[in-house]
Residue, then its C-alpha position, 0 to 999 in steps of 0.5 A: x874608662x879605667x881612669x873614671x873607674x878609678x876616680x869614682x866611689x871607693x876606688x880612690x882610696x884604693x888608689x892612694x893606699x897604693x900610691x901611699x905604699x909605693x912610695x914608702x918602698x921607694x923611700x926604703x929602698x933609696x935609704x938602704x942604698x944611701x947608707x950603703x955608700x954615706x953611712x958608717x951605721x948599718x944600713x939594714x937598720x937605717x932601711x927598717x927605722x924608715x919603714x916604721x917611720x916614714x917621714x920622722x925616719x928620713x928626717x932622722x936617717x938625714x940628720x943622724x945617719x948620714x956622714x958629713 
């Protein structure tokens, strides 16, 4: 029953914002993390410029901020 609720009308948006969300706080939390042990930049910076920028910050954070 919930699992049709959930997939009916405006619901589903509701879904993937929360999906969507979740995600993202994965994102920034493995990152923070990351550049706590790979990283020679602070990570605090690295975490806030993947929650302004999802994708384009992990790209950048993949490229730039981690050492080699």
């Amino acid at each position: 029953m919930i699992v049709t609720a959930l997939l009916q009308g405006a619901s589903a948006p509701n879904v993937v914002g929360v999906l969507t969300l979740l995600i993202q706080i994965a994102l920034v939390l493995w990152t923070y993390t990351d550049a706590q042990k790979n990283s020679s930049h602070p990570a605090f910076l690295w975490a806030f410029v993947v929650f302004l920028s999802s994708v384009l910050g992990i790209i950048a954070y993949l490229i730039l901020g981690r050492n080699a």
